[in-house]
Steps between C-alpha positions, in 0.01 A plus 500: 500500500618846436415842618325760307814707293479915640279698286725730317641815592222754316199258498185587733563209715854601617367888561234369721756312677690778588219734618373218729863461618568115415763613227857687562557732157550276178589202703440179357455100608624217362329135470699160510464452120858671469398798339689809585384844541769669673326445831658455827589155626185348681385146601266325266186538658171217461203656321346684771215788460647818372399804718429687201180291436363642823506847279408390193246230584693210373468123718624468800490290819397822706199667474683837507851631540465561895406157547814395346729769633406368869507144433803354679587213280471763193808486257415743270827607316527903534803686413660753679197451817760414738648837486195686565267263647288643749443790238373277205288317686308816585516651163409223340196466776431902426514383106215254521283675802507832239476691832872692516414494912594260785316227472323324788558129575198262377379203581653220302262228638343371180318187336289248713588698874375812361175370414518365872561798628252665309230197617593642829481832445118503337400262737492755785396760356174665575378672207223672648657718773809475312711372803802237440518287787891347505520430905684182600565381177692225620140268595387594140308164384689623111810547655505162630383358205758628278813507796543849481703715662369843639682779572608527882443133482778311330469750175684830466417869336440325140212331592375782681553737175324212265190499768513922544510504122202224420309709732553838347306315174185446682186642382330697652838631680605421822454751817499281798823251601551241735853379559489414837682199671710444214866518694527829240814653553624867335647351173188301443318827433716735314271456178180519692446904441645444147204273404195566748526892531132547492433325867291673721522235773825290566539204795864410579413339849713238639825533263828524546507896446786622790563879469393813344807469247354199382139632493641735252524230285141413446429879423666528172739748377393836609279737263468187225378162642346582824141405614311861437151358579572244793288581788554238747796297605541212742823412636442356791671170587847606345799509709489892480183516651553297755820629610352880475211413733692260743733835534222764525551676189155518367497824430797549322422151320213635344671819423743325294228277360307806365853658347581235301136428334350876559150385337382246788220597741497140636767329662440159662175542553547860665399862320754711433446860630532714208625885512248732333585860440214758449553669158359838456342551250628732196390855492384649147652877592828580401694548813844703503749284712804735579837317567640533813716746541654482844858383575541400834271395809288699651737406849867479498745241615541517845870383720473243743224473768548331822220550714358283817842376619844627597722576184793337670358167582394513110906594408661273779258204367566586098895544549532204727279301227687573193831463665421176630363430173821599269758310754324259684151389406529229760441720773160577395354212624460680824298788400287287259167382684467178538152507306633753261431529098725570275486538125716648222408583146714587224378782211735390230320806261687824468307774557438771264709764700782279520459421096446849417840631717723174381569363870549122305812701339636765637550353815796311478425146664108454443616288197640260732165423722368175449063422638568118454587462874186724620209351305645104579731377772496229727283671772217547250582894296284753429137543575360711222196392470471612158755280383385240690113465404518190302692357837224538812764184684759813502253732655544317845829331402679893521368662816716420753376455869693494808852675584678197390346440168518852465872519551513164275397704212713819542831279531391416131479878379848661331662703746422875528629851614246702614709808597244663714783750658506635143361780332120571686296550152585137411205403748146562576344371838155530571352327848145520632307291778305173409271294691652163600252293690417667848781725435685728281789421248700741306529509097825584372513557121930624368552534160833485366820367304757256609792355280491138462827313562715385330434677199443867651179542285170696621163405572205702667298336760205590667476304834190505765531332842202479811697534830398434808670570850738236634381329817720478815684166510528453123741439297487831325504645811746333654709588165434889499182519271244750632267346253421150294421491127134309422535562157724555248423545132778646280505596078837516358482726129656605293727816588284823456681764702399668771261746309219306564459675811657794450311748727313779234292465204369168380489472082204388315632472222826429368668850442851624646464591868464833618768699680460400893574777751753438787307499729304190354693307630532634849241247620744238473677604827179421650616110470719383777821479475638132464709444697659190706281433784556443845436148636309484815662171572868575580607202618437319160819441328627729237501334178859536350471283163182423297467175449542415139143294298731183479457486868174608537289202468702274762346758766177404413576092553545648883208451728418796728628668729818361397503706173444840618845394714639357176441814332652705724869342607483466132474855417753581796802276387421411131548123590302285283166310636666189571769638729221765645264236645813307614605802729148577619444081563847473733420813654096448639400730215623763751607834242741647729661206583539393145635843400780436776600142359508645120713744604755267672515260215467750192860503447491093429191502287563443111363682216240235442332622812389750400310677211576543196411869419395583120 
């Protein structure tokens, strides 16, 4: 037998070839018979089906050319395809589709278990109210007759496409679906939308649907294939139902529900409260509408108010804070309530002041700021719950509660120089009294800058805490703090410079500034001073060295009291945690005692005792 000699160079055959991509230029095959036609060497070949026929209708063993293209025992003789195979094969797709546009995958189930399918399909289908009923296919009497396989149940997303597609050529159309209790998982329904977009009711009960990413799936790709008339959707039985309501998130469930598929006013079985906005209606008189004119607010920018409690328990508590919190975060843990909250969230957007003035360039190190370590590390990240909508676990996951967790998750954070001692206009403080309970807490709201180490770049932050006083015989107490923080929720940004609140004037709209006056900026003297504050615990020892992050966590490991010891023969001598508890142990935990034996043996210690400084 001998193949089929290349159609020559010029001939119609040979210029289809090439179009379809099956032919490389003039090249040309040659057949076993010995005749040459300056071809390149190839291996005689049996007489298979030519992919040409697919084009031009000749026989073949294949219905069509895809069939054969995906057939793996295919040995269809193409030159030049293994250069540029993964391109061919979707021109050559494009070439008999006639669409020039990705083309969706389709079922390939054909011959006697299509016609099974299809038995299956018209079998359940109620005419009449136009509802397909497709639950627990599975105990199908058909099914069993024929030893199919449904999707979710032995079969995978091509026998779900083959069903979604018999069903979309029912007559009348379909509106209503039942899939339930068909082990349906996310890639079983990618085609659904594509076939069935005209569904006004959808079931999906008991599946194998787990989270909203994967509900996103069954919606379709946004603004094409989505299900613009479906009014109610059940879901219930699915592993993200489940877990949602065994966690109490209801509300936010629903809410998430109602995003994704914004037509619904059923879901599982429950109405959906829909917003309704009056409209006026329009007015047949021509009404002048003058622009605004104005420039600024009607109030200006005011400096700093602290009202309802000293101003130097508000600067003592904010220098002591932010120094602690540049050199030694671990020493928080005392003035952290033990039922405290704690939260950060990270605004990676620049704001239009900063964009419009060129922070991101001018300043010399903002290039050099990386957000990867503030929206995920391995304390949790970020908590913007804007970002994190599709993610309700994270809502919970990212508020930290307690003084130790809360410490946990700042260990995590780059380091940072606050440099509160600085220039006064850097900051804005603002404090006012809160009920807390039967009493009264204090609101403390500083907005400011802070370089972030190592990279000496700028962010703004905007940082609110709820104080309360500190009880006699506490540990903030007993460690100098007049007051205890109940909550703590911080927004790192973007640098934006202090004009933000810049006492004077606040713009409208976006115009150069006016010329301020001196004495605009008098007010600021009105904030107190920061200075260092005076500890009302003297006989707490003077911490001499920070103790470095690599150190940090071992602290934690130590149960209390011991640790607030720990801390402080720590901070004293610079030995590391190891050698710290060891003096404290041989010495009844007694400080002063301890003190006296470090300093008779310091000479004889080694440099591994102590720590390493960065």
């Amino acid at each position: 037998m001998f193949s089929s000699p290349t159609p020559a160079p010029g001939s119609l055959a040979s210029q289809t070839l090439r179009k379809a991509g099956l032919m490389d230029g003039d090249a040309t095959m040659r057949d076993v018979s010995g005749s040459k036609h300056q071809a390149r060497k190839a291996k005689p070949k049996g007489h298979k089906a030519r992919a040409i026929d697919g084009v031009l209708g000749g026989s073949s063993r294949a219905s069509t050319l895809p069939g054969r293209l995906g057939a793996a025992s295919s040995s269809i003789a193409i030159r030049g395809a293994g250069r540029k195979m993964a391109v061919d094969i979707e021109r050559r797709r494009r070439a008999l589709n006639n669409t020039g546009g990705p083309i969706l995958s389709t079922p390939r189930v054909k011959g006697p278990q299509l016609d099974q399918w299809k038995e299956l399909v018209e079998s359940r289908y109620d005419r009449q109210n136009q509802f397909l009923n497709l639950s627990n296919m599975i105990e199908d009497p058909i099914v069993k007759k024929y030893n199919l396989k449904p999707p979710g149940r032995g079969g995978t997303a091509k026998e779900a496409a083959v069903i979604f597609k018999l069903a979309k050529g029912l007559t009348p159309p379909v509106t209503k679906l039942d899939l339930s209790n068909n082990h349906l998982a996310a890639e079983h329904l990618t085609l659904l939308a594509h076939y069935l977009t005209s569904l006004d009711a959808l079931s999906l009960k008991d599946n194998d649907i787990r989270s909203f990413k994967e509900l996103e799936h069954v919606t379709g790709r946004a603004g094409k294939e989505r299900f613009s008339n479906l009014q109610e959707l059940m879901l219930g039985g699915n592993p993200l139902h489940v877990q949602q309501y065994e966690k109490g998130h209801q509300d936010s469930y629903k809410a998430e529900v109602v995003r994704r598929f914004p037509t619904i006013t059923m879901l599982d079985q429950e109405p959906m409260a829909l917003i309704v906005f009056d409209t006026p209606s329009s007015s047949t008189s021509a009404v002048t509408v003058s622009k605004p004119s104005a420039t600024s607010f009607p109030v200006e920018m005011q400096s700093s108010n602290i009202s309802g409690v000293s101003g130097d328990l508000v600067t003592n508590f904010l220098f002591r804070f932010f120094d602690a919190f540049d050199k030694n975060r671990m020493a928080l843990v005392d003035v952290y309530d033990g039922s405290c909250t704690f939260s950060f969230s990270a605004n990676t957007a620049i704001p239009e002041r900063a964009r419009i003035q060129g922070f991101q360039v001018k300043l010399p190190n903002q290039k050099s700021l990386d957000w990867k370590v503030w929206l995920d590390n391995a304390a949790g990240g970020s908590r913007n719950l804007t970002r994190l909508r599709q993610w309700v676990d994270k809502h919970d996951d990212r508020l930290k509660i307690g003084n130790e967790d809360t410490v946990r998750s700042l260990l995590q954070l780059p380091a940072t120089d606050h440099a509160l001692s600085g220039s006064a206009e850097n900051f804005c403080v603002d404090t006012m009294a809160v009920p807390h309970g039967a009493n009264v807490g204090l609101l403390v709201i500083i907005h400011g800058q802070f370089k972030e180490l190592p990279s000496e770049g700028l962010r703004s932050f905007d940082r609110s805490f709820v104080l309360a006083p500190a009880t006699e015989g506490s540990r903030a107490r007993a460690n100098g703090w007049d007051v205890v923080i109940l909550s703590d929720h911080w927004t790192i940004r973007n640098y934006s410079s202090p004009e933000s609140w810049r006492p004077g004037p606040m713009l409208v709209q976006a115009q150069k500034r006016p010329p301020i006056k001196k004495k605009a900026l008098e007010p600021m003297a009105t904030v107190p001073a920061i200075v260092a504050p005076t500890t009302s615990n003297p006989a707490q020892p003077v911490a001499q060295y920070p103790i470095p992050p690599a150190y940090q966590p071992q602290f934690l490991a130590v149960a209390e009291p011991q640790r607030l010891l720990l801390i402080q023969i720590c901070q004293a001598t610079n030995l590391i945690p190891q050698f710290g508890q060891d003096c404290l142990e041989k010495n009844n935990y007694d400080m002063a005692m301890a003190m006296s034996n470090f300093e008779a043996v310091r000479g004889s210690l080694g440099a591994n005792a102590y720590m390493q400084q960065s």
